[in-house]
C-alpha positions in Angstrom: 84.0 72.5 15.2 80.1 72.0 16.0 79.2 69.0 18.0 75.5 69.6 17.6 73.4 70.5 14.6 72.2 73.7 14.5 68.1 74.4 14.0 66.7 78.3 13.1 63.6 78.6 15.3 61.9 81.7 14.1 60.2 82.9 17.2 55.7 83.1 16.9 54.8 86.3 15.2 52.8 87.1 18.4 54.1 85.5 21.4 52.0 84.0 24.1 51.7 85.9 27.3 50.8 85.7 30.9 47.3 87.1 30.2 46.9 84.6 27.3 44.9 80.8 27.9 46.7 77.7 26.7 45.3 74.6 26.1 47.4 71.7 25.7 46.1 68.3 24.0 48.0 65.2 22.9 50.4 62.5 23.9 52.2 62.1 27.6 54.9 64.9 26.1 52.1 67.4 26.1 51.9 67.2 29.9 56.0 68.0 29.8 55.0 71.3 28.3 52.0 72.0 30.0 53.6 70.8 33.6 56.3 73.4 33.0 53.7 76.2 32.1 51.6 75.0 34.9 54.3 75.3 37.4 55.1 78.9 36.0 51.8 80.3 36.4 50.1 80.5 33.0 46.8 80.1 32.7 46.5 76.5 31.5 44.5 73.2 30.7 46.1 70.5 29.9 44.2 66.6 28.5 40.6 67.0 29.4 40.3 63.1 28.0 44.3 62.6 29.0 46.5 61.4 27.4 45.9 61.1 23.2 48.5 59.6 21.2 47.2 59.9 17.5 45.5 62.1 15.5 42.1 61.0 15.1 41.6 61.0 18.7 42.5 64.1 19.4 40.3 65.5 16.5 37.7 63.4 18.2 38.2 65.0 21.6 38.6 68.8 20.6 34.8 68.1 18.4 33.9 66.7 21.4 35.0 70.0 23.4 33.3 72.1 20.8 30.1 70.4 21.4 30.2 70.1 24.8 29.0 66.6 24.2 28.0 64.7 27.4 28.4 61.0 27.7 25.8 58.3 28.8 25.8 55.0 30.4 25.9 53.3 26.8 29.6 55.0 26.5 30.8 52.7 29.1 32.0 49.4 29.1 32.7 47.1 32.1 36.3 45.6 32.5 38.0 44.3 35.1 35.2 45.4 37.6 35.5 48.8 36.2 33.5 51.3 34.1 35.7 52.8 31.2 35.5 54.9 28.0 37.1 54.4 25.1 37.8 57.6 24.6 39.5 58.2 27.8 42.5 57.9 30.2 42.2 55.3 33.3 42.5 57.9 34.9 38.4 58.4 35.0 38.0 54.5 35.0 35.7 54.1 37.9 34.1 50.9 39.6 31.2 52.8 40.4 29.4 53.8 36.9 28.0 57.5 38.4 31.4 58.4 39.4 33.1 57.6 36.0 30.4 59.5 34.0 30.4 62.7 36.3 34.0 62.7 36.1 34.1 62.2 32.2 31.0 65.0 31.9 33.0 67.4 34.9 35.9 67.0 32.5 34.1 67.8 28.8 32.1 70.9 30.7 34.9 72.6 31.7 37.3 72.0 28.7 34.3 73.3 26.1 34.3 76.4 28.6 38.0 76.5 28.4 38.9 76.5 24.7 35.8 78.7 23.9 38.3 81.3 25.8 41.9 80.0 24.8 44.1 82.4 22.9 46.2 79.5 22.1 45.7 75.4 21.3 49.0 73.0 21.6 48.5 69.9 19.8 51.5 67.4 20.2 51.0 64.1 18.3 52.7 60.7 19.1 51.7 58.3 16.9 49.7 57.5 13.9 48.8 54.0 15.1 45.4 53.6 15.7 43.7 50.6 17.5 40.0 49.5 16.1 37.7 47.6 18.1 37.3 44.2 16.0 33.7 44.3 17.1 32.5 47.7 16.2 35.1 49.4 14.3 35.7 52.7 16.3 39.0 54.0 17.0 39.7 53.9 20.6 42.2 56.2 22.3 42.9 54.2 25.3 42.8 50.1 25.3 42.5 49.9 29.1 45.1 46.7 28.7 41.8 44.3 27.1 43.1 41.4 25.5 45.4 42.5 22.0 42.9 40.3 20.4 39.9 42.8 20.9 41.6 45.2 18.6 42.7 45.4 15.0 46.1 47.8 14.9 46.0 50.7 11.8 48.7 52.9 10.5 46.6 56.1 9.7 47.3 57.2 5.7 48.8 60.7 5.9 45.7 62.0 3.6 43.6 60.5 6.1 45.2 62.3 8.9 45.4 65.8 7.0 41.9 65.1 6.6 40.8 65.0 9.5 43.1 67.7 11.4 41.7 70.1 8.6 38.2 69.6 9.5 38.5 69.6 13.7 40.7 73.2 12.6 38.1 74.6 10.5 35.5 74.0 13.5 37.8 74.9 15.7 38.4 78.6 14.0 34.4 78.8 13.7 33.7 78.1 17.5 37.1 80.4 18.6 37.8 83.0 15.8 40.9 83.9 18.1 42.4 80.7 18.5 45.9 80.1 17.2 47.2 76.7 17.2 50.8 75.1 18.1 52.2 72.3 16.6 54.2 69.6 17.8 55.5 65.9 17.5 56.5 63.9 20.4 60.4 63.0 20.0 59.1 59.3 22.8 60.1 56.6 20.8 57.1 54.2 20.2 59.6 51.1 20.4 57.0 48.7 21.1 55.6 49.5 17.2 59.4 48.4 15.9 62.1 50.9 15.3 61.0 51.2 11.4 57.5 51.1 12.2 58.1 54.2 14.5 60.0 55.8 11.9 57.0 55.5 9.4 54.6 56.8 12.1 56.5 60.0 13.2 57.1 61.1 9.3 53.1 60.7 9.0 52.4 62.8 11.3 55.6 65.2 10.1 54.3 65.6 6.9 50.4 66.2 7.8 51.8 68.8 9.7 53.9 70.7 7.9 50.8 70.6 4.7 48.7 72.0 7.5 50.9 74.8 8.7 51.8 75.5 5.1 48.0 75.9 5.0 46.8 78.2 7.6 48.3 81.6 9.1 47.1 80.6 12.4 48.8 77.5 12.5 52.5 77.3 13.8 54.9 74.3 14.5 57.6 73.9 17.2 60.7 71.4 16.3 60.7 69.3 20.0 60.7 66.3 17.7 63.9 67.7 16.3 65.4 68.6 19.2 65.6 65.6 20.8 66.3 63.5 17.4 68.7 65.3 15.3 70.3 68.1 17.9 70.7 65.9 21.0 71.3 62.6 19.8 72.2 60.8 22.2 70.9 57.9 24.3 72.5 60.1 27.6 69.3 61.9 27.1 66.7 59.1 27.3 65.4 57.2 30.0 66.4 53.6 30.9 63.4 52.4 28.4 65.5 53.9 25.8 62.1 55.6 24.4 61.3 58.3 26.6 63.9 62.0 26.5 64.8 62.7 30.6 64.7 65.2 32.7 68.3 67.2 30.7 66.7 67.0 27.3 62.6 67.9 28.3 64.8 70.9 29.9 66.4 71.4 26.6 63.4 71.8 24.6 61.6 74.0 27.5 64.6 76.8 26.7 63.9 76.5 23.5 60.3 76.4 23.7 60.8 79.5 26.4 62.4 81.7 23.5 59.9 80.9 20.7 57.0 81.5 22.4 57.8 84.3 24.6 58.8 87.8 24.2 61.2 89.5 26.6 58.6 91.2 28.8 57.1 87.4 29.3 60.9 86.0 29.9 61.4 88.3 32.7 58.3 87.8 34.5 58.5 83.7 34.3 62.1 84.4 35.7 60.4 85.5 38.3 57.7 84.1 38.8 60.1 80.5 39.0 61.7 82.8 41.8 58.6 82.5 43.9 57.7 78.9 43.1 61.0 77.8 44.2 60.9 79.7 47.3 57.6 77.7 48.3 59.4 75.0 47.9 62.1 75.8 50.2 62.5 73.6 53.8 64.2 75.1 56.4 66.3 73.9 59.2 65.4 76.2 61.3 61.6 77.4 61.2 61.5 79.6 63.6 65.0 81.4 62.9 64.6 85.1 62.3 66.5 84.7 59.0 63.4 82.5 57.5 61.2 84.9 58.9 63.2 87.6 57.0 62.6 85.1 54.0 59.2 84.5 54.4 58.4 88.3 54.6 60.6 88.9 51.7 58.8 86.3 49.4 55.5 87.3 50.7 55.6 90.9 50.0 56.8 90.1 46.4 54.1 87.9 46.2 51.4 89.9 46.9 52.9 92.5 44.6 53.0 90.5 41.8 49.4 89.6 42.5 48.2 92.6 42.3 49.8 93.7 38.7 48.4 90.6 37.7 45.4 89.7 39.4 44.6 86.9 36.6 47.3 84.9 38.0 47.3 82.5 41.2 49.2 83.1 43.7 47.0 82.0 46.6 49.4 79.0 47.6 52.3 81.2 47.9 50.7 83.7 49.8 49.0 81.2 52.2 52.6 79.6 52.7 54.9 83.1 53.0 51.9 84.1 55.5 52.3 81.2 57.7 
């Protein structure tokens, strides 16, 4: 008898490797993904702008990486005694005006020098809500909590999403002929939208998605979306709010992730490699026993061997710690 529905993940035609650069873009389930390959020691970035929810944005941002586009003072609005961009996480709101634009221009420098040398893009989409700014009409990707009534709320038309993706990919390929590009769909439940209206939004973005894969070879799309929703299916594996998947199922779809995208050579290295991080994090009882010593030694030596095969790779931290 099978509790769970079953899913055929055909693993990527060409896996992604330790020597590979990953950029990850999109909605606050991106940073699951790119948290977990950050831990493990791949080369990432992960939301230059933070956190994106919808489409347009996000093909916003990326044109904006391509361009290295740098913002001004007339980008800024002031709110709540603090410079913001609508384009942007609070996370770069500033109260001083200089300190939010060299953060915002530190951020788009280093992101247009990043995907200009990424082997691989992951795009995971949230929504396709989009809030307008009554006044001027521009899509914002962050509402910095202003009053609802600044704002007019969209559902984005599926053609107008495929659309735009199509275009942001095209410049994409012409500015990075080696990019490939990962799909995905966040399974968070955007319950403030209404349980229907949620529904409508995720099968937007499903559908552009799957046209878009359908349409280029370098275009690939990984079912975390599924997962959660048909394969898990349980409210056991969502938070208290209900919306957002815990700690067992983002752990779920990282195995799963973990055999799409890597081949067994990669597999045995992140084992690892997760080895090493977790001794870092280790406390003793007893510092100065000789049995941590033994341990420290140990992990240190292995360390520094592994930096040295792959001298890409960072292993400062660890070093620094198992040398103490």
């Amino acid at each position: 008898m099978n509790f769970f529905t079953h899913i055929d993940i055909k693993p990527l035609p060409a896996p992604i490797t330790y020597a590979h650069k990953v950029m990850l873009i999109g909605s606050c389930f991106t940073e699951h993904i790119g948290n977990s390959l950050s831990e493990s020691k791949f080369q990432t970035l992960q939301n230059p702008n933070g956190i994106l929810f919808e489409p347009a944005s996000v093909c916003r941002s990326l044109v904006s990486y391509i361009q290295n586009r740098q913002y001004s003072d007339a980008d800024l609005h002031l709110y709540n005694e603090l410079y913001q961009s609508w384009d942007h996480h609070s996370r770069f709101s500033n109260p001083d005006r200089d300190l939010c634009l060299n953060g915002i221009n530190a951020s788009q420098q280093n992101a247009h020098r990043f995907l200009k040398e990424a082997d691989w893009l992951i795009i995971t989409l949230g929504s396709s809500f989009v809030y307008k700014l009554q006044e001027t009409r521009r899509d914002v990707a962050n509402c910095h909590k202003a009053p609802a009534s600044w704002f007019e709320k969209y559902l984005i038309p599926i053609d107008e999403q495929i659309a735009g993706l199509d275009n942001t990919i095209h410049q994409l390929f012409h500015f990075n002929p080696k990019l490939k590009i990962i799909f995905t769909i966040s399974p968070v439940r955007h319950l403030r939208d209404g349980v229907s209206e949620n529904n409508r939004s995720k099968a937007r973005l499903i559908e552009t998605v799957h046209h878009l894969v359908q349409k280029f070879d370098r275009l690939f799309y990984f079912p975390a979306y599924e997962l959660v929703i048909d394969v898990l299916r349980d409210y056991r594996f969502y938070d208290i709010d209900l919306a957002h998947p815990n700690y067992a199922a983002t752990q779920f779809v990282m195995e799963h992730f973990t055999d799409y995208a890597f081949d067994p050579a990669t597999k045995a290295l992140l084992t690892e490699i997760r080895q090493l991080v977790i001794a870092r994090k280790h406390k003793p009882f007893h510092s100065d026993s000789s049995q941590h010593r033994d341990f420290l030694k140990r992990n240190l030596l292995k360390a520094e061997a592994l930096s040295k095969l792959y001298p890409y790779l960072d292993f400062r931290s660890e070093i620094s710690y198992f040398n103490a």
